[in-house]
CHARMM-style PDB file with segment names, atoms N, HN, CA, C and O in Angstrom:
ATOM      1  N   UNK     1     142.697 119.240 138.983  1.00  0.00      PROA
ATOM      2  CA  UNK     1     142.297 119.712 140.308  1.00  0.00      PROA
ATOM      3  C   UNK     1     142.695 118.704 141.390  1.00  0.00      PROA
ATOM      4  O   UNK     1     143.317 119.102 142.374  1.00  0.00      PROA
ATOM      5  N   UNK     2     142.448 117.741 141.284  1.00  0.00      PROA
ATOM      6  HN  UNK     2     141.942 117.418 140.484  1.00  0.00      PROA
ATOM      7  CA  UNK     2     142.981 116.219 142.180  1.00  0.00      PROA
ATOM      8  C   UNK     2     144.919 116.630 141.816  1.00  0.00      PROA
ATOM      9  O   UNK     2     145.736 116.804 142.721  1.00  0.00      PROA
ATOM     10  N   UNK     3     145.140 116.677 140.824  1.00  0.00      PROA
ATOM     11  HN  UNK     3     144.476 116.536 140.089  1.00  0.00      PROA
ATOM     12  CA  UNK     3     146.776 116.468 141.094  1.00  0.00      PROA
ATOM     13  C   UNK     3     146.724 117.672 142.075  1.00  0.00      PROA
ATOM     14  O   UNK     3     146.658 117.430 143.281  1.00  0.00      PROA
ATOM     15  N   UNK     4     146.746 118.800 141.685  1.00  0.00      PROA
ATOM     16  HN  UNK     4     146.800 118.996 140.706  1.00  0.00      PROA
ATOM     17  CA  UNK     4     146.780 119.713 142.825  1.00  0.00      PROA
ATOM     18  C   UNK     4     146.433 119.939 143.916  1.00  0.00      PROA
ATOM     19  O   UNK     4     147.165 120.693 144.557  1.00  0.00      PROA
ATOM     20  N   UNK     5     145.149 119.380 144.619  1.00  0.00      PROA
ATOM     21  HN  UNK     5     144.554 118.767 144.099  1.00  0.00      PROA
ATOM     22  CA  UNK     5     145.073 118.850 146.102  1.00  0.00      PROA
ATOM     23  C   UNK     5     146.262 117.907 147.090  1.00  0.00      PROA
ATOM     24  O   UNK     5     146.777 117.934 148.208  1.00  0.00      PROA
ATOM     25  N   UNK     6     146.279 116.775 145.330  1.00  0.00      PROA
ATOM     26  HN  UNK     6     145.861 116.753 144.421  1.00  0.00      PROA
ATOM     27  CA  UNK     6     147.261 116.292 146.034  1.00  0.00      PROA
ATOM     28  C   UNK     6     148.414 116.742 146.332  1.00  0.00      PROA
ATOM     29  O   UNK     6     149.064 116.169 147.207  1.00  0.00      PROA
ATOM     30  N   UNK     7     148.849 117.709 145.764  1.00  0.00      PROA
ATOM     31  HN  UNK     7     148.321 118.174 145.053  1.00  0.00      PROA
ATOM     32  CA  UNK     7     150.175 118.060 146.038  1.00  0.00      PROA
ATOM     33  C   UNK     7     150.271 118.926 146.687  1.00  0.00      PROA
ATOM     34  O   UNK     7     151.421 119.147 147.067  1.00  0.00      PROA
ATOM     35  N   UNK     8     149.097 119.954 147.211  1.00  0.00      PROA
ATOM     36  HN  UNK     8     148.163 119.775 146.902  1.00  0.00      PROA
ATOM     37  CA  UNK     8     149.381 120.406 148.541  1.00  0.00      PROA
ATOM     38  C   UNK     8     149.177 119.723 149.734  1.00  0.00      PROA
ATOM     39  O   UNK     8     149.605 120.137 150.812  1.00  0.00      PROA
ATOM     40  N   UNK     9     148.569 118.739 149.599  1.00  0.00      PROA
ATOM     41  HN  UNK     9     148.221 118.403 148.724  1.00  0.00      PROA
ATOM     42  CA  UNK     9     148.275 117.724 151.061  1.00  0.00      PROA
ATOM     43  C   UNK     9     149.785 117.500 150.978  1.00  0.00      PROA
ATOM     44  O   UNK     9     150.323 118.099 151.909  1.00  0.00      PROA
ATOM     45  N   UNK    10     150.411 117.044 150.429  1.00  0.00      PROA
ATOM     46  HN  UNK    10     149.973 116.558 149.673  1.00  0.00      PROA
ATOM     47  CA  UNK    10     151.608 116.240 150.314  1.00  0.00      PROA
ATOM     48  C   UNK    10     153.086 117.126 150.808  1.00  0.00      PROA
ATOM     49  O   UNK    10     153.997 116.711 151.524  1.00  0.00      PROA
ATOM     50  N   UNK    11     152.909 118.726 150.019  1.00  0.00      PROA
ATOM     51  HN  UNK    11     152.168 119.063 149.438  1.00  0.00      PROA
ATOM     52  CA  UNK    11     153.815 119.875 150.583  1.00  0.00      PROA
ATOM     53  C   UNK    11     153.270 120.069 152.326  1.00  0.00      PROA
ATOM     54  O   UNK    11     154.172 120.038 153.163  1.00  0.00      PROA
ATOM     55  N   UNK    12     152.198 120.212 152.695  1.00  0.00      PROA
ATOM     56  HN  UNK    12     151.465 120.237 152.015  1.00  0.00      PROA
ATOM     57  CA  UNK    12     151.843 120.980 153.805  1.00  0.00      PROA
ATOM     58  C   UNK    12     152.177 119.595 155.031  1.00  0.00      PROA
ATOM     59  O   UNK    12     152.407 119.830 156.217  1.00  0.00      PROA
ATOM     60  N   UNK    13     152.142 118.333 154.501  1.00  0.00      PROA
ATOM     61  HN  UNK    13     151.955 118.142 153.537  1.00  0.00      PROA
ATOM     62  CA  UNK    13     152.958 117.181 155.694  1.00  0.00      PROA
ATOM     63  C   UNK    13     154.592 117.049 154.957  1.00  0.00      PROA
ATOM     64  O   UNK    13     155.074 115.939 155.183  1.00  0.00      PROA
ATOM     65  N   UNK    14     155.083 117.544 154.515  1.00  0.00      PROA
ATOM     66  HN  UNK    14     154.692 118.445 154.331  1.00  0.00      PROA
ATOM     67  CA  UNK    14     156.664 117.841 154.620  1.00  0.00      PROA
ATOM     68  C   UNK    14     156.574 117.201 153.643  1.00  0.00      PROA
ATOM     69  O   UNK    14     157.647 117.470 153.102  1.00  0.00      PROA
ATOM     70  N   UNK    15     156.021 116.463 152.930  1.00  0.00      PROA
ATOM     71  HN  UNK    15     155.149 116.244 153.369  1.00  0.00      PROA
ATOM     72  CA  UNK    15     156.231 114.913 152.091  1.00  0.00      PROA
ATOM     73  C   UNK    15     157.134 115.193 150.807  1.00  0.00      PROA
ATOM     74  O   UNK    15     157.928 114.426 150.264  1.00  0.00      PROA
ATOM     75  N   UNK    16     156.762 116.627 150.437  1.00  0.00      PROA
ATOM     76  HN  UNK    16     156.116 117.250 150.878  1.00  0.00      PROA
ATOM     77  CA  UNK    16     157.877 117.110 148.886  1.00  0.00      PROA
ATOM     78  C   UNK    16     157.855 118.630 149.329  1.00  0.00      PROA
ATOM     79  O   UNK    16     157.188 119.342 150.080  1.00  0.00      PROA
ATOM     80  N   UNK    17     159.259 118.789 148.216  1.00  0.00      PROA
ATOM     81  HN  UNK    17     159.801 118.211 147.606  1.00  0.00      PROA
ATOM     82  CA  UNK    17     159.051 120.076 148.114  1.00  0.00      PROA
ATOM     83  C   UNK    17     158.282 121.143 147.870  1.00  0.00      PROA
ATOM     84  O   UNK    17     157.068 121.099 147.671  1.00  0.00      PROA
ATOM     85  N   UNK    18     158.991 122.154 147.881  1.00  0.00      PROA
ATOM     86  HN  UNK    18     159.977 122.190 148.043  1.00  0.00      PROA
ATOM     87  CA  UNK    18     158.066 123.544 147.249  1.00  0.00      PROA
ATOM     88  C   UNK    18     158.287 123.233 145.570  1.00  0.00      PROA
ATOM     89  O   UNK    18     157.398 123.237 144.719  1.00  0.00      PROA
ATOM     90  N   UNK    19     159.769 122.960 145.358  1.00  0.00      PROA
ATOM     91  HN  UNK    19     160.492 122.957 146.049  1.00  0.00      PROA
ATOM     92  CA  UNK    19     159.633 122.873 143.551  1.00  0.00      PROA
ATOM     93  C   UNK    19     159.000 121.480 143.355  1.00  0.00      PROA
ATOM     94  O   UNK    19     158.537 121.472 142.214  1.00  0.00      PROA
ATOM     95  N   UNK    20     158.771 120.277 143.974  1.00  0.00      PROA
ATOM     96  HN  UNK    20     159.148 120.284 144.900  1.00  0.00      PROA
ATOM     97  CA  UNK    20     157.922 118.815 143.255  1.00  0.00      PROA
ATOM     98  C   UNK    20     156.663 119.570 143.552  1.00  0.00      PROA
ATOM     99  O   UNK    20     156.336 120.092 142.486  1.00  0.00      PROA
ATOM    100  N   UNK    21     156.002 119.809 144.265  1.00  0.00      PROA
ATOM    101  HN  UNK    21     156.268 119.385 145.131  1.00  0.00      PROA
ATOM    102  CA  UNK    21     154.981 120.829 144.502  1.00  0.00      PROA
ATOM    103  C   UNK    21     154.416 121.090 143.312  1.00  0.00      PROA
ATOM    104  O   UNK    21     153.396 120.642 142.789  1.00  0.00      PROA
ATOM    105  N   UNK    22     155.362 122.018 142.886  1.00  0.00      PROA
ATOM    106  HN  UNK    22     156.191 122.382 143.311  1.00  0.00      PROA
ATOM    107  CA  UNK    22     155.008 123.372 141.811  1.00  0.00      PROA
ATOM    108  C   UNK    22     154.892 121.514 140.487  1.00  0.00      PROA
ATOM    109  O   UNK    22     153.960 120.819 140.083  1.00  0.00      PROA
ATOM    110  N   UNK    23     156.276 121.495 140.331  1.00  0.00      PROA
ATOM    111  HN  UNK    23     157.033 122.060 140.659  1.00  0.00      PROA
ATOM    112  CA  UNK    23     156.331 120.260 138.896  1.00  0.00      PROA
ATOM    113  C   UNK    23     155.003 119.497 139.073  1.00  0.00      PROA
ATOM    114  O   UNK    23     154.521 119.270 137.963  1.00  0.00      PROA
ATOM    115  N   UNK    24     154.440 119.146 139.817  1.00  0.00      PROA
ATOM    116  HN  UNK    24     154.831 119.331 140.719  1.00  0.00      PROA
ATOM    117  CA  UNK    24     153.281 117.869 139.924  1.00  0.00      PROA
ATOM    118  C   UNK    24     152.283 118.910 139.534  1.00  0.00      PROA
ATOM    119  O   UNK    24     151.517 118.458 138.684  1.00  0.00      PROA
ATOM    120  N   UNK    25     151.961 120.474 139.949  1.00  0.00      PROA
ATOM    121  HN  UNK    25     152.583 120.841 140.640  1.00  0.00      PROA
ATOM    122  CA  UNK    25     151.146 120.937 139.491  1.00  0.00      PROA
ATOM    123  C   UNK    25     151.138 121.438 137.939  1.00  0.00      PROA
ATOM    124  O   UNK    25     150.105 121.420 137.270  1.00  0.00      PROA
ATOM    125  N   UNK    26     152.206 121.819 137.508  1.00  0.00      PROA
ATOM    126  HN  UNK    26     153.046 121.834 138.052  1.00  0.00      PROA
ATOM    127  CA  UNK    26     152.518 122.425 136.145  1.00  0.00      PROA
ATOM    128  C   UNK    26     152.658 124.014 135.947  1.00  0.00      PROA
ATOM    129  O   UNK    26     152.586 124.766 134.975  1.00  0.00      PROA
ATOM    130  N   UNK    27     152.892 124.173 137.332  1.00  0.00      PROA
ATOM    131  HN  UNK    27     152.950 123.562 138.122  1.00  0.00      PROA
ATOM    132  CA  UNK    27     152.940 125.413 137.771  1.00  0.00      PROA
ATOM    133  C   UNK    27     154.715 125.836 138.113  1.00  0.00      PROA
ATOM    134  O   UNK    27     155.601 125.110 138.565  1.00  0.00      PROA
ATOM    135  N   UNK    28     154.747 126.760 137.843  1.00  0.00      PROA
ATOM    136  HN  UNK    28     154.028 127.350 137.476  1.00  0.00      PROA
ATOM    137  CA  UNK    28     156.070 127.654 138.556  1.00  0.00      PROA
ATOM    138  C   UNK    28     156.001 127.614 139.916  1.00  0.00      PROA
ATOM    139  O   UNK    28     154.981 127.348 140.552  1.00  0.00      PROA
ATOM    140  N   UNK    29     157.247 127.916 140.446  1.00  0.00      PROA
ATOM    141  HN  UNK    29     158.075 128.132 139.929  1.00  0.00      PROA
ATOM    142  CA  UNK    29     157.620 127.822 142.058  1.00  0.00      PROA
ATOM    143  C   UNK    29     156.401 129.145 142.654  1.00  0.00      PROA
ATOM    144  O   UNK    29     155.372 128.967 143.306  1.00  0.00      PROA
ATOM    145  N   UNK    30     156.772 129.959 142.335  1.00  0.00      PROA
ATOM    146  HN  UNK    30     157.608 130.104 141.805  1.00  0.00      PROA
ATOM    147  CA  UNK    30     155.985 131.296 142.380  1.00  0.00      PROA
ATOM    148  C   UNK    30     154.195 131.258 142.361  1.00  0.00      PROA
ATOM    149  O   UNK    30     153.425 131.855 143.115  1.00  0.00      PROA
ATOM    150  N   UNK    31     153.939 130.503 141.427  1.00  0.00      PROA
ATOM    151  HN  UNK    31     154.564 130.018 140.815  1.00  0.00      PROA
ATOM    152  CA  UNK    31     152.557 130.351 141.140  1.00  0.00      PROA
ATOM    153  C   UNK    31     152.344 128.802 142.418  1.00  0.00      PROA
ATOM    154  O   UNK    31     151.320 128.942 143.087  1.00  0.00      PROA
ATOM    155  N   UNK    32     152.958 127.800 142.678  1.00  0.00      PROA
ATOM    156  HN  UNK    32     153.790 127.686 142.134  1.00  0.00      PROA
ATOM    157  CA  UNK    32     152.465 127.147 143.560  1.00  0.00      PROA
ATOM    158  C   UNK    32     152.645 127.897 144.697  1.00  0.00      PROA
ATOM    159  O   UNK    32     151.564 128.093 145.251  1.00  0.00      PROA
ATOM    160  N   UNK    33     153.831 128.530 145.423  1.00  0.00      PROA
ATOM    161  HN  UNK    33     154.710 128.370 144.973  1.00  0.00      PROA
ATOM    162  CA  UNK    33     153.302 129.449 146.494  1.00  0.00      PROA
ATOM    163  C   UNK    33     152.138 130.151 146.335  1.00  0.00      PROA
ATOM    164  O   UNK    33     151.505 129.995 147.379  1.00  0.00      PROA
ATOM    165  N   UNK    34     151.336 131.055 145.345  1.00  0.00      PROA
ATOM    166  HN  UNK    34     151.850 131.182 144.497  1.00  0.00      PROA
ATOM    167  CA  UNK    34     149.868 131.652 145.494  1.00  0.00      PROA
ATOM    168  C   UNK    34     148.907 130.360 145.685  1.00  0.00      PROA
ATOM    169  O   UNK    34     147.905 130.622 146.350  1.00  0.00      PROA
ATOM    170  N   UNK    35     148.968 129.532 145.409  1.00  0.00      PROA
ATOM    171  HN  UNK    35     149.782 129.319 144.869  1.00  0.00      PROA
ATOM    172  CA  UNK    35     147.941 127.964 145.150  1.00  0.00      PROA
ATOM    173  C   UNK    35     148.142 127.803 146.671  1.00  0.00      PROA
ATOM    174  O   UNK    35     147.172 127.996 147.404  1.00  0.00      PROA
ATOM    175  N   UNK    36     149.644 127.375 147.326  1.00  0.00      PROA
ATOM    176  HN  UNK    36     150.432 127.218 146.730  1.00  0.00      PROA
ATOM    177  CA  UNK    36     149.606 127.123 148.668  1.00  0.00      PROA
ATOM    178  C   UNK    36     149.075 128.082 150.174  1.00  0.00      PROA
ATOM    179  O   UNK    36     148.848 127.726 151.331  1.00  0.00      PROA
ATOM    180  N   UNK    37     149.026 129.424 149.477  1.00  0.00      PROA
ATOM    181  HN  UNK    37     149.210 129.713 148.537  1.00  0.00      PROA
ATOM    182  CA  UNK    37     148.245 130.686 150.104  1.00  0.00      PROA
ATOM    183  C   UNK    37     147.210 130.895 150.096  1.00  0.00      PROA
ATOM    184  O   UNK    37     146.646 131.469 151.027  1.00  0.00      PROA
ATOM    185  N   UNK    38     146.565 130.451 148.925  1.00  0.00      PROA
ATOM    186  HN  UNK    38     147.023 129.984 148.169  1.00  0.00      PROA
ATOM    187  CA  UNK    38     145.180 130.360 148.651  1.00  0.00      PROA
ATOM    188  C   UNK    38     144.583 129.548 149.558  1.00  0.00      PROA
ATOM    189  O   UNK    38     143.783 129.996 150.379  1.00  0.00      PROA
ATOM    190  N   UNK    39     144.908 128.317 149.496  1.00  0.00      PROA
ATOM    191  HN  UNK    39     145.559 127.953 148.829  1.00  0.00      PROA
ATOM    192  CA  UNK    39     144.711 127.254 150.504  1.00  0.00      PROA
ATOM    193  C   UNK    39     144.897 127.366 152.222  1.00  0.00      PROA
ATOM    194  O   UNK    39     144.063 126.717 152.853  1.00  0.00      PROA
ATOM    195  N   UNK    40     145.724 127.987 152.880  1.00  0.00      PROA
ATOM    196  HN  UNK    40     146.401 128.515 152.368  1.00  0.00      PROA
ATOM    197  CA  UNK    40     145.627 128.498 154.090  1.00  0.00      PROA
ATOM    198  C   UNK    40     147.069 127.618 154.279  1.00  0.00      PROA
ATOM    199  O   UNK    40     147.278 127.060 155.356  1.00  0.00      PROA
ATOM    200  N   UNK    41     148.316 127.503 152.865  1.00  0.00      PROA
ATOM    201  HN  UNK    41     148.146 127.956 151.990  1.00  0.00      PROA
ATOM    202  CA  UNK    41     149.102 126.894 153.941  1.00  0.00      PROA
ATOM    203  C   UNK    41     150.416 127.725 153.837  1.00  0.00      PROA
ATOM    204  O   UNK    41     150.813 128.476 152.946  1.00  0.00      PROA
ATOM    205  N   UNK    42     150.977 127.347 155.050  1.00  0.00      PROA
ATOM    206  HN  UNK    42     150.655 126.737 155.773  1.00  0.00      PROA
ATOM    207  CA  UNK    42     152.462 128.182 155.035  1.00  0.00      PROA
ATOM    208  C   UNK    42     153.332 127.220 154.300  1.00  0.00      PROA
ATOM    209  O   UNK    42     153.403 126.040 153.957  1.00  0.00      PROA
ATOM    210  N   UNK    43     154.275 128.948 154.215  1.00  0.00      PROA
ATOM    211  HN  UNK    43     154.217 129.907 154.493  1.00  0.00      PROA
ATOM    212  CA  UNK    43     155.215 128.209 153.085  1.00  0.00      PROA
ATOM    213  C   UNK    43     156.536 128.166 153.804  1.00  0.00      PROA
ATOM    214  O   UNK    43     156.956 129.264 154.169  1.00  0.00      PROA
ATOM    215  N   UNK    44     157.302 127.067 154.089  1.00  0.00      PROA
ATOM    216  HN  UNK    44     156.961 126.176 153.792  1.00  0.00      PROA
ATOM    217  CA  UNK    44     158.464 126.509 154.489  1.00  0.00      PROA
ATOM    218  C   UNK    44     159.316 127.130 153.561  1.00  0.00      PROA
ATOM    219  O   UNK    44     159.163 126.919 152.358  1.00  0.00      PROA
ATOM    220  N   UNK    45     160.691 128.289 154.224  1.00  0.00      PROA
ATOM    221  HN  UNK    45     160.815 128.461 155.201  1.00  0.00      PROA
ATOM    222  CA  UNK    45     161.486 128.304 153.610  1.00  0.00      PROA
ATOM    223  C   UNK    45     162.822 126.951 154.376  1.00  0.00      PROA
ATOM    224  O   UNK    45     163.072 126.755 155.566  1.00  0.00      PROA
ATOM    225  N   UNK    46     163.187 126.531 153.627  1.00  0.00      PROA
ATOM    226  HN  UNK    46     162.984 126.690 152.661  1.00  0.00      PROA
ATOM    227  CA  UNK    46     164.358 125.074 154.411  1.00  0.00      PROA
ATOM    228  C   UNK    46     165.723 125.665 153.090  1.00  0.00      PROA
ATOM    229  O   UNK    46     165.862 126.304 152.047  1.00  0.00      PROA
ATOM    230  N   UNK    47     166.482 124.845 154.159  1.00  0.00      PROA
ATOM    231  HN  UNK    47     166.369 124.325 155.006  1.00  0.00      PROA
ATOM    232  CA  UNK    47     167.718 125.242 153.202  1.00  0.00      PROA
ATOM    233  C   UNK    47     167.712 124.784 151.723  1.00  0.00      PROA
ATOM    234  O   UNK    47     168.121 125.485 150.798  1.00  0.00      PROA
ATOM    235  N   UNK    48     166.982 122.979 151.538  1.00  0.00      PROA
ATOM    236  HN  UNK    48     166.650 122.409 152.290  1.00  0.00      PROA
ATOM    237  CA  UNK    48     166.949 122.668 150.294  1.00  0.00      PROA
ATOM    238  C   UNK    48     165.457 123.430 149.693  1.00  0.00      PROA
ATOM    239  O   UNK    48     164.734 122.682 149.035  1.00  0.00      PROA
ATOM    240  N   UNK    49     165.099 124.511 149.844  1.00  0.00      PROA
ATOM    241  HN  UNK    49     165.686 125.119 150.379  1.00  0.00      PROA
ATOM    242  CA  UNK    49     164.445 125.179 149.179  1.00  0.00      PROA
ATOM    243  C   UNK    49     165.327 126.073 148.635  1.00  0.00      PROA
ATOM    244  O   UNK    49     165.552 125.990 147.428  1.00  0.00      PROA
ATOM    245  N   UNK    50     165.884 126.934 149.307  1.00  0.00      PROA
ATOM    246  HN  UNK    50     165.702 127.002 150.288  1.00  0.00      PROA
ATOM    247  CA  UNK    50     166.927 127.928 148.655  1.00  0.00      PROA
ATOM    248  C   UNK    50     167.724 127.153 147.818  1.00  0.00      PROA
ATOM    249  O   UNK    50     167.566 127.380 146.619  1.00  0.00      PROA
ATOM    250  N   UNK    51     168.786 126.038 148.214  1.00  0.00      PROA
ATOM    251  HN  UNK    51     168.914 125.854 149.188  1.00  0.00      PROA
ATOM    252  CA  UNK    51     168.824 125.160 146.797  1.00  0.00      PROA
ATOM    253  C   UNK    51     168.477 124.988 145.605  1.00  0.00      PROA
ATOM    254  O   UNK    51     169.055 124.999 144.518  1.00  0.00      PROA
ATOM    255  N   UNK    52     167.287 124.803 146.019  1.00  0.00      PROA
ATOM    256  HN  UNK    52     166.819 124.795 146.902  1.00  0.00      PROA
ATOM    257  CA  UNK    52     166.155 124.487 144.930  1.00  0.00      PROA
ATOM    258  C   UNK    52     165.904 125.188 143.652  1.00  0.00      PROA
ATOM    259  O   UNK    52     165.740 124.803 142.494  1.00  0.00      PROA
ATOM    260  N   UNK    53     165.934 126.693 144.413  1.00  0.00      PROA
ATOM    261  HN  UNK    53     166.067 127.006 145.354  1.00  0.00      PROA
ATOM    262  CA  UNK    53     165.798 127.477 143.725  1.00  0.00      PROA
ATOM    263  C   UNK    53     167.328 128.347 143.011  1.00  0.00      PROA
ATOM    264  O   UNK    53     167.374 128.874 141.900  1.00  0.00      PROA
ATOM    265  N   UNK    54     168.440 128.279 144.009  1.00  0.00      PROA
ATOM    266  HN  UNK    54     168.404 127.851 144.912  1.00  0.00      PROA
ATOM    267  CA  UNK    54     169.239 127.972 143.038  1.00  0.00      PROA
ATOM    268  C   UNK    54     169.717 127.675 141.593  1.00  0.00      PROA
ATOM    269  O   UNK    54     170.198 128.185 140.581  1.00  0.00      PROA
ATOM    270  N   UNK    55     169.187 126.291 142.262  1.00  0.00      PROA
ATOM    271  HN  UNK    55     168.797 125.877 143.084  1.00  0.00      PROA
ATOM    272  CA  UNK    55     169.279 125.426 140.870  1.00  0.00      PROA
ATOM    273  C   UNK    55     168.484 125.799 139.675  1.00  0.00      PROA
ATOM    274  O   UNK    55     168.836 125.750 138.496  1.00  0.00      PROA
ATOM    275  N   UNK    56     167.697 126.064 140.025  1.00  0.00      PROA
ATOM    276  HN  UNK    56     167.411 126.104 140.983  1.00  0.00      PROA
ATOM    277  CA  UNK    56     166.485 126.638 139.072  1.00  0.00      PROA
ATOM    278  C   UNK    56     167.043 127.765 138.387  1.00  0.00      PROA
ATOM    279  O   UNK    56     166.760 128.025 137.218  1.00  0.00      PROA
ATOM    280  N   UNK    57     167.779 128.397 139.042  1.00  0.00      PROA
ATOM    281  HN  UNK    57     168.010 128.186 139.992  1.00  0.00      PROA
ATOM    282  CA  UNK    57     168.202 129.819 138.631  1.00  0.00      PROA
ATOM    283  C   UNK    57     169.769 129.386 137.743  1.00  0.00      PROA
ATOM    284  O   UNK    57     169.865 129.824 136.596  1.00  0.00      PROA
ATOM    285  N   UNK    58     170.814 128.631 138.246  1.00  0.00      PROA
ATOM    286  HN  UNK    58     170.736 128.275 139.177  1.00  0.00      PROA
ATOM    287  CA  UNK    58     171.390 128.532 137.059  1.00  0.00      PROA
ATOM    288  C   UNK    58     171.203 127.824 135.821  1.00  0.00      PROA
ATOM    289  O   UNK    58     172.044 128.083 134.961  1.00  0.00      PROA
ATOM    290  N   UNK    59     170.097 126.798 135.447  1.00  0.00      PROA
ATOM    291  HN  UNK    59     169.414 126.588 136.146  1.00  0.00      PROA
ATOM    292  CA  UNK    59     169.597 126.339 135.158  1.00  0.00      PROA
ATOM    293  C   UNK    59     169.067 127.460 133.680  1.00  0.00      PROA
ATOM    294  O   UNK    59     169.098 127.148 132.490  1.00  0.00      PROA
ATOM    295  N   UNK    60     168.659 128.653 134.228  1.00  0.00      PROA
ATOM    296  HN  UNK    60     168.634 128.907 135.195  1.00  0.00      PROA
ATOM    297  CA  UNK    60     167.554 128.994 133.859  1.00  0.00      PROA
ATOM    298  C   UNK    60     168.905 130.032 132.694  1.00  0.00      PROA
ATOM    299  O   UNK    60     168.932 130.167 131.471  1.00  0.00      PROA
ATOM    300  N   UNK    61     169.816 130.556 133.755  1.00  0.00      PROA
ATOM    301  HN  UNK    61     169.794 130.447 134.749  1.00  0.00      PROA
ATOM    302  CA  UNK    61     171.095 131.506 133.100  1.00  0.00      PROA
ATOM    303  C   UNK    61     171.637 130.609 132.131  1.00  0.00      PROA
ATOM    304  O   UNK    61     171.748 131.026 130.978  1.00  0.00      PROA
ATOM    305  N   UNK    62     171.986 129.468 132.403  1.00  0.00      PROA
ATOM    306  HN  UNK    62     171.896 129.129 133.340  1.00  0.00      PROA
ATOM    307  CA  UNK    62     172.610 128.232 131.369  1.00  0.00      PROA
ATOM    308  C   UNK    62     171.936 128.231 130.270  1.00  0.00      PROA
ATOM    309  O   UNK    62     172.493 127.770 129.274  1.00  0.00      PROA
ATOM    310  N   UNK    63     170.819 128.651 130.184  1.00  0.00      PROA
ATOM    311  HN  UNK    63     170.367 129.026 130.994  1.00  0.00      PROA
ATOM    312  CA  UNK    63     170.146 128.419 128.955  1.00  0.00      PROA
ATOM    313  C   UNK    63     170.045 129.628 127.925  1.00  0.00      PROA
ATOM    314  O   UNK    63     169.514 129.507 126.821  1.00  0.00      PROA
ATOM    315  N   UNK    64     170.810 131.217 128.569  1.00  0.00      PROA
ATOM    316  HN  UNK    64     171.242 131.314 129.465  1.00  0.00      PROA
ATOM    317  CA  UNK    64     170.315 132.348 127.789  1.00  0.00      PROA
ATOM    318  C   UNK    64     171.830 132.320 126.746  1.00  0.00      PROA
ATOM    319  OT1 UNK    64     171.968 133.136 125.834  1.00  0.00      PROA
TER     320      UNK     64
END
């Protein structure tokens, strides 16, 4: 519960991403956006988010 406070205090002042976000929680990108909604915070789309997720995505094809 503490890692996850912390890591939305930390997303909602710019400090990490949406995916270190999600990794520090143990959560998926998807599931820390509901955690960061829950909480009352907006979610920054930035270019190294789309990146991000990118990456995630060939990442994810590389592996089938």
């Amino acid at each position: 519960e503490l890692t996850r406070k912390i890591a939305i205090e930390l997303y909602s002042h710019h400090e990490i991403s949406l995916a270190r976000g999600a990794e520090i929680c143990g959560l998926n990108i998807e599931n820390f956006k509901e955690l960061l909604r829950e909480n009352g915070i907006s979610i920054d789309i930035t270019p190294d988010t789309v990146n991000e997720v990118h990456s995630d995505v060939d990442a994810l094809l590389g592996a089938l």
